[in-house]
C-alpha positions in Angstrom: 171.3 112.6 -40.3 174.9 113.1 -40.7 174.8 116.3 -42.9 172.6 117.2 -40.4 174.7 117.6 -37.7 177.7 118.9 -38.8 175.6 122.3 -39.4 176.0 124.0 -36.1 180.0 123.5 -36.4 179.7 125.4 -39.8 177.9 128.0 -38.5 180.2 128.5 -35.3 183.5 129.1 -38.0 181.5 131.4 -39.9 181.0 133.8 -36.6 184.6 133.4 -35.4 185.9 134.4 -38.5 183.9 137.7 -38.7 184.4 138.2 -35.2 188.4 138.4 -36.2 187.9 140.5 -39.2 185.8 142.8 -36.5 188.6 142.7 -33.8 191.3 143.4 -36.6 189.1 146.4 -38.1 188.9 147.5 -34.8 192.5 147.5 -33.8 192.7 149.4 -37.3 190.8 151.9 -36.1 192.8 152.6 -32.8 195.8 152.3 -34.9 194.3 155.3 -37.0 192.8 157.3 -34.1 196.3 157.1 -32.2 198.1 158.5 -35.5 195.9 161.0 -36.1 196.4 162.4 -32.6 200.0 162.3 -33.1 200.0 164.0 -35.9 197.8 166.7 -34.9 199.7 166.9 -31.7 202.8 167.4 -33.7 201.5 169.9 -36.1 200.3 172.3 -32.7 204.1 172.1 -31.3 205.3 173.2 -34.3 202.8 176.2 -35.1 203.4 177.1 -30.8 206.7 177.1 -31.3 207.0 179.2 -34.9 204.6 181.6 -33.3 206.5 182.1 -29.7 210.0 182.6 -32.1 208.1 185.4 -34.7 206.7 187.5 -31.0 210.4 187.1 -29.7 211.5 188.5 -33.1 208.7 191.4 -32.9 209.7 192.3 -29.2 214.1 192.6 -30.5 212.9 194.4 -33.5 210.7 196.8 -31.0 213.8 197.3 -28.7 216.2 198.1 -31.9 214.3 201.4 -32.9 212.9 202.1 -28.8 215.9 200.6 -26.4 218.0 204.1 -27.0 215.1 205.6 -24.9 217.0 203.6 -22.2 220.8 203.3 -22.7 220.7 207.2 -23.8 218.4 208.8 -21.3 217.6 212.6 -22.6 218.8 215.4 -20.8 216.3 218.2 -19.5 214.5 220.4 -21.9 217.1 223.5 -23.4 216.6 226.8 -21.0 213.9 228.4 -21.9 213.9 231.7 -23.5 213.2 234.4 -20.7 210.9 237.1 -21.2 213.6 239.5 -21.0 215.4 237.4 -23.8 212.7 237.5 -26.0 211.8 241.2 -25.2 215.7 241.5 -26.3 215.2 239.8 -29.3 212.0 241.3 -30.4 212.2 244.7 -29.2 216.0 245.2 -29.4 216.5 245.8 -25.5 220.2 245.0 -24.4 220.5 242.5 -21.7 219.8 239.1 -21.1 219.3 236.7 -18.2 221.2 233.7 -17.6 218.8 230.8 -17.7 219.4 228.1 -14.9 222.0 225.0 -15.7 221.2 221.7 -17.2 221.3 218.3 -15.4 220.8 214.8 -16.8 217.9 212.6 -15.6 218.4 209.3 -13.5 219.1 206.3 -15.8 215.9 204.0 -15.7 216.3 200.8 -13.4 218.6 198.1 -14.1 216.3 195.3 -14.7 214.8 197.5 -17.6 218.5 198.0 -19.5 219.4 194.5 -18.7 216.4 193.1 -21.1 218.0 194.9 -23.8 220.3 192.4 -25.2 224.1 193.2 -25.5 223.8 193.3 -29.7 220.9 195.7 -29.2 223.1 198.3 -26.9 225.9 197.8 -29.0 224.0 198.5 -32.5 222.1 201.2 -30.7 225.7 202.9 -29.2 227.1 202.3 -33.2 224.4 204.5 -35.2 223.7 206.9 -32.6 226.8 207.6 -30.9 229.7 209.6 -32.4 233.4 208.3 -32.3 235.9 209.4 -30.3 237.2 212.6 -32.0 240.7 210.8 -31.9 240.4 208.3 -34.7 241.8 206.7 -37.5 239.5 207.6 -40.6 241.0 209.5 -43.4 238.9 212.8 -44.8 237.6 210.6 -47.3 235.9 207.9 -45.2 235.2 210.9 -42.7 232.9 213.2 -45.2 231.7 210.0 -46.6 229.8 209.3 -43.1 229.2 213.1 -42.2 227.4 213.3 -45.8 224.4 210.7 -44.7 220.9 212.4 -44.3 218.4 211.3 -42.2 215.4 211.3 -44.6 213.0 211.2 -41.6 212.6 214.2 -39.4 211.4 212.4 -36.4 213.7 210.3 -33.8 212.6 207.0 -32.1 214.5 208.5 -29.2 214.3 212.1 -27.5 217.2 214.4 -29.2 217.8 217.8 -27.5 220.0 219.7 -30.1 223.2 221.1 -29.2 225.4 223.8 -30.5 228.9 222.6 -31.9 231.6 224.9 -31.2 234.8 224.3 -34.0 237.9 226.1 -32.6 240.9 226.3 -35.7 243.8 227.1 -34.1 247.8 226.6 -34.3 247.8 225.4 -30.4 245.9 225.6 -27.2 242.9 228.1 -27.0 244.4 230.7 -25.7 241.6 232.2 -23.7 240.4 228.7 -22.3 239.7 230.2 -18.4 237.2 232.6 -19.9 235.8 229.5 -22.2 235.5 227.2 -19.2 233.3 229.8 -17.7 230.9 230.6 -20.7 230.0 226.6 -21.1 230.0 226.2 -17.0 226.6 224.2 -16.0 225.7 223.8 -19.8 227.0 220.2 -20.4 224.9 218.6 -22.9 223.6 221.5 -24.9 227.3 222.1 -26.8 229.9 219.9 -28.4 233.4 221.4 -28.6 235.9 220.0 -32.0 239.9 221.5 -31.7 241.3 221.5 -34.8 245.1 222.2 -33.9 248.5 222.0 -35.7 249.6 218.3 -36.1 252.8 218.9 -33.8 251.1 220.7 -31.0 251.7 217.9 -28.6 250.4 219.8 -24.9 248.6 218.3 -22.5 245.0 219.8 -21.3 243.2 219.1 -17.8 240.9 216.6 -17.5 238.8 218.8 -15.9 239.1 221.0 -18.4 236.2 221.2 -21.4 238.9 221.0 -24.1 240.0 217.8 -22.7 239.9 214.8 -25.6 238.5 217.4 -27.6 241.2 217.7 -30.2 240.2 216.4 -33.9 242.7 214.7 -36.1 244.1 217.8 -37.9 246.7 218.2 -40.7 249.3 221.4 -41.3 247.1 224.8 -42.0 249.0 227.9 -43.6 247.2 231.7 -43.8 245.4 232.6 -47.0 245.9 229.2 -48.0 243.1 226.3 -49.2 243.9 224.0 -46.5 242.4 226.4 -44.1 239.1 225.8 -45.6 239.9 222.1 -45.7 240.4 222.3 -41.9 237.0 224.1 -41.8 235.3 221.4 -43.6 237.3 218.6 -41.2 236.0 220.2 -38.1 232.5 220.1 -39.3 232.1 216.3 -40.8 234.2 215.4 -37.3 230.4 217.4 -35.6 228.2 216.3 -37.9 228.9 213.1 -36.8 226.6 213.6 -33.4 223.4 213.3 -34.7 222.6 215.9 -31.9 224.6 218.8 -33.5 222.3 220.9 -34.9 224.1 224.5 -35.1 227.9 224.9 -36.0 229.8 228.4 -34.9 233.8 228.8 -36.4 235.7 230.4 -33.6 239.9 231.0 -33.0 241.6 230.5 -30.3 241.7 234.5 -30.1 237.7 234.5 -29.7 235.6 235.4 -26.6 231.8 235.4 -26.2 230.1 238.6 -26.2 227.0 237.0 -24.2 226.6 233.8 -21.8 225.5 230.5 -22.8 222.0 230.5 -22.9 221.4 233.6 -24.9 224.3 232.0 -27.4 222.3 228.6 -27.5 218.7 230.2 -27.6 219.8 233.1 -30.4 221.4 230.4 -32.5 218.9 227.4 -32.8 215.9 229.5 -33.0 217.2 231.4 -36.0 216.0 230.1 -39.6 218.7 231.4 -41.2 222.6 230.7 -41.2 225.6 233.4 -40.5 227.8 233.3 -43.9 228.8 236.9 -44.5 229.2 237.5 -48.6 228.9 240.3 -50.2 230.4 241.7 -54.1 233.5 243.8 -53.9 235.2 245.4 -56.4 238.6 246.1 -56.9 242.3 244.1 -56.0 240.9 242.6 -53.1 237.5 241.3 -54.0 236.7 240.9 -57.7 240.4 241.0 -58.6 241.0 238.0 -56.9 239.0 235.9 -59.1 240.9 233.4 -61.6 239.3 233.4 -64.9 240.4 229.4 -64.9 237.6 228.9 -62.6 235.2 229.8 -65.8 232.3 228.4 -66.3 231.8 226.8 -62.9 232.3 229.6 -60.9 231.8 233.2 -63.0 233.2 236.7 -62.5 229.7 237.8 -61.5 229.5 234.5 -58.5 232.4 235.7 -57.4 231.5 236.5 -53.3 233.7 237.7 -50.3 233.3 237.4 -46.7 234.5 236.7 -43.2 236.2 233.8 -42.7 234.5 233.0 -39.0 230.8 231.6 -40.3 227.6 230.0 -38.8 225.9 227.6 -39.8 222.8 225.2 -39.3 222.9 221.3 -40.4 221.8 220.9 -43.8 223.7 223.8 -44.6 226.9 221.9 -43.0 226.3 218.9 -44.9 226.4 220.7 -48.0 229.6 222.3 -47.5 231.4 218.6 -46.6 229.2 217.4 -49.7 230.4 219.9 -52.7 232.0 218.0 -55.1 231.6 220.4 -57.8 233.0 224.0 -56.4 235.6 222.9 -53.5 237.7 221.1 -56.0 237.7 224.3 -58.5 238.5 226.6 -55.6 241.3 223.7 -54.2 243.0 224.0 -57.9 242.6 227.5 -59.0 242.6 229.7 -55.9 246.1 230.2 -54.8 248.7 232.7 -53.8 247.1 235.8 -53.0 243.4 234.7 -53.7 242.5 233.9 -50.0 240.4 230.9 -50.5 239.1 231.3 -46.8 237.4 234.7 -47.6 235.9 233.5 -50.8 234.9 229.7 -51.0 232.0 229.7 -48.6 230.6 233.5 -49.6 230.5 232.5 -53.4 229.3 228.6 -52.4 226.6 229.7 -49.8 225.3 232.7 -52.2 225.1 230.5 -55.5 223.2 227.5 -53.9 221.5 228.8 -50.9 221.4 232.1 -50.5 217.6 232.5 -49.1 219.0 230.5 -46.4 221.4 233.2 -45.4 221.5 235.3 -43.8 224.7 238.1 -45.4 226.4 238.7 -42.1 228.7 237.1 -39.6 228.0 236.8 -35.5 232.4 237.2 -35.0 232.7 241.4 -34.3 236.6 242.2 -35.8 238.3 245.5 -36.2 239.5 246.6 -39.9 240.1 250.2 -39.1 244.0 250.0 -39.1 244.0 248.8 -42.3 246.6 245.9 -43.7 245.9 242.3 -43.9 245.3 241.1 -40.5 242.4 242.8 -37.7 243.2 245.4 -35.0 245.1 243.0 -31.6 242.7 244.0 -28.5 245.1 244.4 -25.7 244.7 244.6 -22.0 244.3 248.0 -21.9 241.9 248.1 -24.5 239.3 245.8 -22.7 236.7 247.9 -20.5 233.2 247.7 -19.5 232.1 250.2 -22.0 234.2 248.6 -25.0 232.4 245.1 -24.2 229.1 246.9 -24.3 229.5 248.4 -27.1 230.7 245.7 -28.8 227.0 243.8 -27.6 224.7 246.3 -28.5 226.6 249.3 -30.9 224.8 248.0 -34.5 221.2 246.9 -35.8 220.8 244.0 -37.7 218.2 241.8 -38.8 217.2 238.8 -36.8 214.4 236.3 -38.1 212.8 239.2 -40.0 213.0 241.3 -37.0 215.2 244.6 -36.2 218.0 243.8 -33.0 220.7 245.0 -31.4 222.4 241.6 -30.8 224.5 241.1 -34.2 227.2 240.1 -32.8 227.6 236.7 -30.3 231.8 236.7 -30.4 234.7 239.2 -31.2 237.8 238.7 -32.2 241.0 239.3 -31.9 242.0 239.3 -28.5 245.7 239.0 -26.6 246.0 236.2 -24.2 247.3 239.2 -21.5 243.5 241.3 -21.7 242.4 237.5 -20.0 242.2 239.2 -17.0 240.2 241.7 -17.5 238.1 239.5 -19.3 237.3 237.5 -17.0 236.5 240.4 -14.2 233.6 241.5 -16.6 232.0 238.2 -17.6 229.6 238.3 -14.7 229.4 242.3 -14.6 228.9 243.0 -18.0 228.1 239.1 -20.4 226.5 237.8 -17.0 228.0 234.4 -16.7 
């Protein structure tokens, strides 16, 4: 009877121990669930998180290549060419019309340029932007950074292309006033580079065009290599705007034969560039030639031409490039070879001469003979000289036959500015 009993108490600790093993497997279980959530929780942060950082990183690399759209804001199109212009052109008649000035759109809103961060402007400003032409890089460093390429043709940002005007001279351009008026209404279609002697120290106006203007130049003589190597300094100093896409040597004895937009619209629509070089015999073409230059440059290369040239970019960045035919001219050509009349008109003809096109756009008077042009004096400057200066001569232009050959002349007195600038609007219509 007694085993009999105790049965029921057996049977009671059996189901309270498996009641604690269930209570324990299910506190496990909770345990587990609650980690698992955690975990997963944890892991969904963390992928949130990687992806919001990778789309901020997709949106600053998007502003890098698009943001110049909106700290550099594109001027209006170039003037069109007119119908007379191109009836001018094509059909050699002799006038043009002035096309209508430029003006800079509005800067987009604020709130826009503000969401470009500061290291974004300041990058854009950095590859984009040219230096001040005052600064501190030796010719070295300078044609280093003027010798880069852009492989691809196409801008993430709107470039209108501009003419680069180089003035060489000993001081001030002498003929500024009449200057002044020629680039008048044109700002952002031109880019002016002085390249003056080192110890011309005047002042210009700051309302001038020529003000801040002036390059950092070194001592030029006549006839001498270092006028080429001023050349060469004044464009790398414009081939640092990306936007210079034409380059025109002028003195400060030049004037323009035509206004502005005919200028600008004759000169980037051409598909060749203005290098004059031809073969001359005798003492003052073959006969300077230095047989030391043998075998890089040969009797037969030997080229001479106007010093006053044109030029398009790739054609500039050669000419700051040449490491092979500047440094035989800079050693051999000296005393009475004249490297400015012979280093670009034997360069230009052996490496690209289907580029060029043989003749300069600088109109200069030989006739009297000697070593320097004909001085046009006061006297000398009348409404039927200019004219015939514009339209006296036929010439080739884009495989087309024109009366337009020459877009400057040269060499003019500082007391004709007068009269000069009584026939810009009669007979160059600016």
């Amino acid at each position: 009877m007694k085993n009999v009993e105790q049965q029921p108490s057996q049977i009671s600790t059996t189901k309270l121990f498996n009641a604690h093993i269930r209570f324990n497997y299910i506190v496990f279980c909770f345990l587990l669930i609650g980690f698992g959530l955690s975990l997963g929780l944890g892991i969904s942060l963390s992928f949130f998180y990687f992806r919001e950082s990778s789309l901020a990183c997709q949106l600053d690399q998007l502003f890098v290549y698009h943001a110049s759209d909106l700290t550099n804001p594109p001027l209006a199109p170039p003037p069109s060419i007119s119908d007379q212009t191109k009836s001018l052109v094509e059909n050699r008649i002799s006038a043009f019309e002035p096309s209508p000035p430029i003006s800079q759109q509005p800067l987009p809103s604020s709130s826009m340029t503000n969401f470009i961060s500061k290291k974004t402007r300041d990058y854009i400003k950095e590859v984009f932007e040219p230096p001040e032409t005052m600064h501190t890089m030796k010719d070295e460093e300078l044609f280093w950074r003027a010798s880069m390429v852009l492989k691809i043709q196409e801008f993430p940002f709107k470039r209108v292309p501009k003419v680069a005007f180089l003035f060489l001279t000993r001081g001030k351009v002498l003929l500024a006033p009449l200057w002044e008026k020629f680039f008048q209404g044109y700002q952002g279609l031109y880019s002016i580079y002085v390249h003056s002697d080192p110890s011309f120290n005047q002042t210009v106006l700051k309302s001038s065009v020529f003000y801040g203007r002036r390059i950092p130049s070194k001592t030029v003589r006549w006839g001498e290599m270092n006028m080429v190597e001023a050349e060469r300094r004044l464009l790398a100093n414009a081939l640092l705007d990306i936007s210079n896409e034409r380059f025109i040597l002028l003195s400060e004895a030049c004037i323009p034969l035509f206004n502005f937009s005919t200028v600008y619209n004759y000169l980037i629509r051409s598909n060749k560039s203005f290098v004059e070089s031809y073969d001359l015999r005798g003492s003052v073409g073959r006969g300077r030639y230095n047989n030391l230059m043998h075998p890089v440059v040969d009797l037969k290369q030997w080229r001479k031409g106007a010093q006053w040239f044109e030029m398009d970019r790739f054609l500039a960045i050669e000419v700051i490039s040449d490491r092979k035919y500047f440094p035989v001219f800079r050693r051999y050509c000296y005393g009475k070879c004249y490297g400015d009349e012979h280093y670009l008109p034997t360069f230009v003809n052996m490496k690209f001469p289907e580029r060029n096109s043989n003749r300069t756009l600088t109109y200069v008077d030989w006739s009297k003979g000697g070593p320097h042009p004909f001085v046009f004096l006061r006297e000398d400057v009348t409404k039927e000289f200019l004219e015939k200066l514009r339209n006296s001569t036929r010439c080739d232009y884009n495989g087309r036959e024109t009366f337009i050959c020459y877009l400057f002349a040269r060499k003019f007195s500082p007391n004709a500015l007068d009269r000069l600038l009584r026939f810009a609007s009669i007979v160059m219509n600016f």
